[in-house]
C-alpha positions in Angstrom: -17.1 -1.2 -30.3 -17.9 1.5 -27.3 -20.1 0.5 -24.7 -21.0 2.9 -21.5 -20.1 2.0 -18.6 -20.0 2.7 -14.9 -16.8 1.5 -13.2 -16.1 2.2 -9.7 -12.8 2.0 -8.0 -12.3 2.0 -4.2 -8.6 1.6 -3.4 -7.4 1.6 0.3 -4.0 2.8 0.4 -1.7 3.7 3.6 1.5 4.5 3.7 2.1 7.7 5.9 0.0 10.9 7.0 -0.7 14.1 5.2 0.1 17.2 7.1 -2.4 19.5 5.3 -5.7 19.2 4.3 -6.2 17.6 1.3 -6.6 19.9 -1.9 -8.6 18.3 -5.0 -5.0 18.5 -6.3 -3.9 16.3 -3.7 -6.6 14.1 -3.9 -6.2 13.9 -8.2 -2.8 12.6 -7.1 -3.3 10.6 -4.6 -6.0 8.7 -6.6 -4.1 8.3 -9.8 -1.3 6.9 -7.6 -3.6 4.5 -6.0 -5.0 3.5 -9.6 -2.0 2.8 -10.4 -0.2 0.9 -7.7 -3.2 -1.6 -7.8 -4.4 -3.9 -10.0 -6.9 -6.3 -8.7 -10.6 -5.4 -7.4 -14.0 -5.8 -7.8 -16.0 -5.0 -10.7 -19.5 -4.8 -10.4 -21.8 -4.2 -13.8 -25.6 -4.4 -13.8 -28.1 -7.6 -15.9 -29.7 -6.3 -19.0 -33.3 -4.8 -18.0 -34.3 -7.6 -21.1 -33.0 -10.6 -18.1 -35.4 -13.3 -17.4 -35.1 -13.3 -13.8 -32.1 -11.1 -12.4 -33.2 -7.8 -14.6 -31.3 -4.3 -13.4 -29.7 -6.4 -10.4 -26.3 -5.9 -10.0 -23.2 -8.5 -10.1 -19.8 -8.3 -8.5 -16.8 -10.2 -9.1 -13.2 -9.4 -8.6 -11.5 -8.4 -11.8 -8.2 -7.9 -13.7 -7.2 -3.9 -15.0 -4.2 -2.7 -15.5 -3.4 1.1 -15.3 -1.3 1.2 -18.9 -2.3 4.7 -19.9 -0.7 8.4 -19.0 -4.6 9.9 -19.2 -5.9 7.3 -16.5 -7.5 5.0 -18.7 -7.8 1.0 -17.5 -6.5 -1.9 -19.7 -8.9 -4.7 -19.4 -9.2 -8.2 -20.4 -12.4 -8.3 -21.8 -13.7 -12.3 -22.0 -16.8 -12.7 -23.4 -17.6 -15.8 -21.5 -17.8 -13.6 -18.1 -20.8 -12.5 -16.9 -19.3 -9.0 -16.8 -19.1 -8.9 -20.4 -22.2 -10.4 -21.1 -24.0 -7.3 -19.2 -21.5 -4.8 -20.6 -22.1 -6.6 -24.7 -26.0 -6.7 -23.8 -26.6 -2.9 -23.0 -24.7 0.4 -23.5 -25.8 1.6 -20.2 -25.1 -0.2 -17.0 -22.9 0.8 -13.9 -19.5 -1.2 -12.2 -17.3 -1.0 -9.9 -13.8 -2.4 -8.5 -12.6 -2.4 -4.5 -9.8 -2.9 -3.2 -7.1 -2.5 -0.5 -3.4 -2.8 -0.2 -3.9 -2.7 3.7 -5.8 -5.9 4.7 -7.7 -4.1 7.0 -8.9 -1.0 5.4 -10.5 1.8 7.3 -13.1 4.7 6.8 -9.9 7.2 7.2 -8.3 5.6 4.4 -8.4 7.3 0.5 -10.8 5.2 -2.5 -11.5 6.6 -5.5 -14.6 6.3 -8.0 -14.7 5.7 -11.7 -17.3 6.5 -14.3 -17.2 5.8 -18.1 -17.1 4.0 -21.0 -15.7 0.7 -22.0 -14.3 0.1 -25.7 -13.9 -3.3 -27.0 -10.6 -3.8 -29.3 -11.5 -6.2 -31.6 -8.4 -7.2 -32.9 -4.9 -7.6 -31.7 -3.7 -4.5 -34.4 -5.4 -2.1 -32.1 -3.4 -2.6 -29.2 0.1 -1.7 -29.4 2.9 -4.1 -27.8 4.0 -1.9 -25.3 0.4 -1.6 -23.8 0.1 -5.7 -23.7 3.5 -6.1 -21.7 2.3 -3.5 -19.4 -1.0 -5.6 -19.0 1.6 -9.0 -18.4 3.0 -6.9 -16.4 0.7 -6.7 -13.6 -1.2 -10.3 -14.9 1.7 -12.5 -16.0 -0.6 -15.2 -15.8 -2.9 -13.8 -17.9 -0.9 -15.1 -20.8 -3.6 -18.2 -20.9 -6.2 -15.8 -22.1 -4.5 -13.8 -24.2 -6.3 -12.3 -27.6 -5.8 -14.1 -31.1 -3.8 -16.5 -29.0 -5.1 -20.2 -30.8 -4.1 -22.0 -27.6 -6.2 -19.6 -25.2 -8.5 -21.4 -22.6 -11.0 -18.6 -23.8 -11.9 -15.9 -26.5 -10.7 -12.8 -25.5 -10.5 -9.2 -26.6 -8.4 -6.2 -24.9 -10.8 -3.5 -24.1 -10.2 0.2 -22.5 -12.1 2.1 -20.1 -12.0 5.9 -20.3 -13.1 7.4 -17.2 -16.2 10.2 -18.1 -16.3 11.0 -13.9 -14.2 10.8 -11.0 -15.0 10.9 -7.4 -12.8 10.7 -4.9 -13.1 10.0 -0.5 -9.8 10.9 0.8 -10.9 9.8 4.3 -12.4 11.6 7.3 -13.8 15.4 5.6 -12.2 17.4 8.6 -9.1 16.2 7.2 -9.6 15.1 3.7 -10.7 15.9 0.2 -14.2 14.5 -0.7 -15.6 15.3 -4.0 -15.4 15.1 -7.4 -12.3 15.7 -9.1 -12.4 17.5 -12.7 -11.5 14.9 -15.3 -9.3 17.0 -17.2 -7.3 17.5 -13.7 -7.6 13.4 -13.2 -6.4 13.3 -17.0 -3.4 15.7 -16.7 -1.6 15.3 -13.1 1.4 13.2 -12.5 0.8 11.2 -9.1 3.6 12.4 -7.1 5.6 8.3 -5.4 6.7 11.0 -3.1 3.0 11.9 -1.6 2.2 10.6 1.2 -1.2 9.6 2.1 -3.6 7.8 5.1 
């Protein structure tokens, strides 16, 4: 089941300095690398315009994803007894987001990166494969209380994937940093580079 979605990742990172200014190469890799080497934020999805009091209002809560794909798609948890879900099951369109920072206190210099796109619900555990699910346990070993199909869950839950449509990208300060949109298939394609070092 595909539902559009809007899903916004800001992720602080700092680990060094970059001694040229950032190309939208750069910032493809830096970005995937921060996607990767985080796993926690914010998601923030918008109530159904059909709500009875909170219609088109947006909700934020800090959410699990893990980043189990080479093409920069999220895994997700997808719990239908969240709120998130609810807005996400109760109309295709509707936007998100997730923040967050591996330096407690983040800074306007420091790199986030936005994601757009769709959400797809996996139904059942078959679509999934195992390797993708340990990745997921992985980052969330205590996620194994939730787990799909699992008869002893504290919830139902379903794995879902999120497939970035859009990627924008604030390296930092613009004298010094890339700011923009980066072309998906470039987002899709380049290898994040431990190596790079970022601000």
């Amino acid at each position: 089941m595909l539902f559009i979605a809007f899903l916004t990742l800001f992720i602080v990172y700092s680990t060094g300095t970059v001694d040229a200014r950032e190309t939208v190469n750069d910032a493809a890799r830096i970005g995937r690398r921060l996607i990767h080497e985080t796993s926690i934020g914010t998601m923030a999805t918008r109530y159904s315009s059909d709500h009875p009091t909170l219609a088109g209002m947006p909700f934020a809560l800090q959410e699990y994803y893990a980043s189990c794909f080479t093409n920069g798609s999220l895994l997700l948890l997808f719990l239908p007894i969240s709120r998130h879900s609810r807005n996400i099951l109760a109309s295709p369109g509707h936007t998100a987001s997730i923040s967050m920072w591996h330096n407690p206190s983040p800074s306007a210099d420091q790199p986030r990166i936005s994601l757009m796109g769709n959400v797809t619900v996996l139904r059942h555990e078959s679509e999934l494969s195992p390797d993708l699910k340990d990745c997921y346990l992985s980052e969330h070993p205590d996620a194994k209380w939730w787990l799909p199909e699992d008869p002893e869950s504290a919830h139902i839950s379903f794995w879902a994937r999120f497939d970035p449509v859009s990627v924008y990208f604030v390296g930092g300060f613009g004298d010094e940093h890339y700011i923009g949109e980066i072309p998906l298939n470039l987002y899709q394609e380049v290898s994040y580079s431990k190596s790079l070092r970022v601000q």
